[in-house]
C-alpha positions in Angstrom: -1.2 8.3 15.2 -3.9 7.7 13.1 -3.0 5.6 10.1 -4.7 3.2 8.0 -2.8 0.9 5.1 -4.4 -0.7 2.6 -2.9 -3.7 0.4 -5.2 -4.3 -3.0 -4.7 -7.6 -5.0 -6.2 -10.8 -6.1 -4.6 -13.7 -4.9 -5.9 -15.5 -8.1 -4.0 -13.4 -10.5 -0.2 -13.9 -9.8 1.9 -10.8 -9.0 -1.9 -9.0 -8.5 -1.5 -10.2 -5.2 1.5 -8.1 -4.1 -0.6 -5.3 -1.6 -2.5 -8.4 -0.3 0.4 -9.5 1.0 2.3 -7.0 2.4 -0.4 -6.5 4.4 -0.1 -9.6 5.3 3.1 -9.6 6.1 2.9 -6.0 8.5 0.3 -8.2 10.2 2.8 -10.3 11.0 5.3 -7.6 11.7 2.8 -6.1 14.4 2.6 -9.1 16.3 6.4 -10.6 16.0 7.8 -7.2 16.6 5.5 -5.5 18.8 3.4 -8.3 20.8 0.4 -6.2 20.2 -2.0 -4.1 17.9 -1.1 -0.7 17.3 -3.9 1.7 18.3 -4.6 3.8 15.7 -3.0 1.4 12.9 -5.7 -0.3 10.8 -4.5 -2.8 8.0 -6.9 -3.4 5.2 -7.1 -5.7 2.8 -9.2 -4.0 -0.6 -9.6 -5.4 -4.5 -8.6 -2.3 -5.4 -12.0 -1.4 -7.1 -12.2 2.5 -7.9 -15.6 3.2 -5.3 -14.3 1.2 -2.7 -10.9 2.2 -2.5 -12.2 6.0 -1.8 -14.8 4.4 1.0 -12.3 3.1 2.6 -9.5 6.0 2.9 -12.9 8.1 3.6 -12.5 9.6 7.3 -8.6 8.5 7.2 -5.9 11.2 7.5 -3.1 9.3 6.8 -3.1 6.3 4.3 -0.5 4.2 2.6 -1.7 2.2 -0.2 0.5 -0.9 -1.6 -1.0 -2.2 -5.1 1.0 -4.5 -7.7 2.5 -2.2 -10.9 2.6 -3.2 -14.5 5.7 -4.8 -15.8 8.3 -2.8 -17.4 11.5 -5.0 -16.7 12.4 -5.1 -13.4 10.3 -7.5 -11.2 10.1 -6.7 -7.9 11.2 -3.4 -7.9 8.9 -1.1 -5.7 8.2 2.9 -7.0 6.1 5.2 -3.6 4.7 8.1 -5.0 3.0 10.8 -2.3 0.2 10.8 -4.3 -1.1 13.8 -2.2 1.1 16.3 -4.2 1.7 14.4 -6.9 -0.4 12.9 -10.2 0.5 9.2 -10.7 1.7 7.8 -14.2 -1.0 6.7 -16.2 0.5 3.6 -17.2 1.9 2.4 -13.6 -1.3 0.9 -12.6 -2.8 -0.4 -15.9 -3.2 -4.5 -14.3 -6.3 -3.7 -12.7 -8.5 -6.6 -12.6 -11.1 -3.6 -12.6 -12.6 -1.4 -15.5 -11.1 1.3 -13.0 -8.4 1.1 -10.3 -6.2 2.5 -8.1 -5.0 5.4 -10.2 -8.3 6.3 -11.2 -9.6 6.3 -7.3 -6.4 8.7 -6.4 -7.8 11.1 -9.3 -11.1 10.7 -8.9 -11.3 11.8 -5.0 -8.4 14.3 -6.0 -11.0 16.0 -8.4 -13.8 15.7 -5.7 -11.5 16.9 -3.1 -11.3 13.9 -1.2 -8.3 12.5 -0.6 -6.6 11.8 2.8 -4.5 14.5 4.3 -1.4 12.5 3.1 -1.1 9.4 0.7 1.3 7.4 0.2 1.6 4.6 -3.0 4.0 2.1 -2.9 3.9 -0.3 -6.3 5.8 -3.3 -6.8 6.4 -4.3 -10.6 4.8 -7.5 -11.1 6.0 -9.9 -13.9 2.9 -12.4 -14.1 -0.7 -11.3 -14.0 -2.6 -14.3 -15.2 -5.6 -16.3 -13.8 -4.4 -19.3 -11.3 -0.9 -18.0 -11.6 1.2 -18.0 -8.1 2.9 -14.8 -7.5 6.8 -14.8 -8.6 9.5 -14.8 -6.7 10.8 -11.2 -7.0 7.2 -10.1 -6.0 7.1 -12.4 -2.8 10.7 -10.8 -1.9 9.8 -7.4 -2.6 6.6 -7.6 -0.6 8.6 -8.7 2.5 11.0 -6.2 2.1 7.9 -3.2 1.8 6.1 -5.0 4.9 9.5 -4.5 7.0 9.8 -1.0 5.5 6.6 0.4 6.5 7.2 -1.5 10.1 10.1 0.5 10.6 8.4 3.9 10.0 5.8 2.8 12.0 7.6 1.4 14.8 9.8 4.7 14.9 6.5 7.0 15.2 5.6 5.6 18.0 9.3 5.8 20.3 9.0 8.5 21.9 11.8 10.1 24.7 12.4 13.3 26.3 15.1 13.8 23.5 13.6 12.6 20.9 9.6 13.2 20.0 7.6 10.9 18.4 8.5 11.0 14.1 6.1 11.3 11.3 5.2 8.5 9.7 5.2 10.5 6.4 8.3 12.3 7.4 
């Protein structure tokens, strides 16, 4: 298994910090669950910037991306879009401390034919995005919930029994 997940944010700008910590979080969730690294699993934390977002999926097959989304009601609700087959919203990912962000990387490497064999985008509505804020409550819940989530696909890739072969993580 070759996967690589990468949590964006800025810790300094409230719910921004959401993909920062679920990352976080899986860390965790590696250690606590498994006693031990995952070969093959690398956990990233990015800013989300446009450029360094597409470095860093560069040479990954499979990627899951968590970033915070923009508010639209419901804080702490969590969207995943395979953003291999699919175009993301335009106005899902619009609290980019960035001129450009993570919708704009997806598009941009889609046009350049560079995207990962399979990507997946988890965002988590965020209700506060300002400078010094703390992230709320319903983001810190949400991003536990998406840490344990993304443990479990993992963790069930990798068991493996005569009956059963490993599963795909995207599967």
């Amino acid at each position: 298994m070759a996967l690589r997940i990468i949590g964006c944010g800025n810790f300094d700008r409230g719910d921004d910090a959401a993909g920062l910590l679920v990352v976080r979080r899986l860390r965790a969730l590696c250690v606590e669950t498994l006693g031990l690294e995952i070969p093959g699993l690398e956990i990233m934390e990015q800013s989300g910037e446009t450029f360094s977002l597409m470095d860093c999926w560069t040479g990954s097959e499979h990627v899951i991306l968590v970033d915070a989304a923009a508010p639209s009601g419901t804080p702490g609700q969590v969207q995943v879009w395979n953003a291999t087959s699919d175009g993301l919203p335009e106005d899902i990912f619009p609290c980019s401390t960035h001129a450009f962000g993570v919708r704009e990387a997806v598009e941009l490497a889609r046009a350049m034919n560079h995207l990962p064999q399979t990507l997946l985008i988890y965002g988590i509505e965020g209700k506060q995005f300002f400078l010094g804020a703390p992230p709320s409550p319903e983001v810190e819940r949400a991003a536990v919930l998406v840490a344990e989530r993304i443990m479990m696909r993992v963790s069930d890739s990798l068991v493996q029994t005569p009956q059963r072969p490993p599963r795909d993580i995207f599967g």
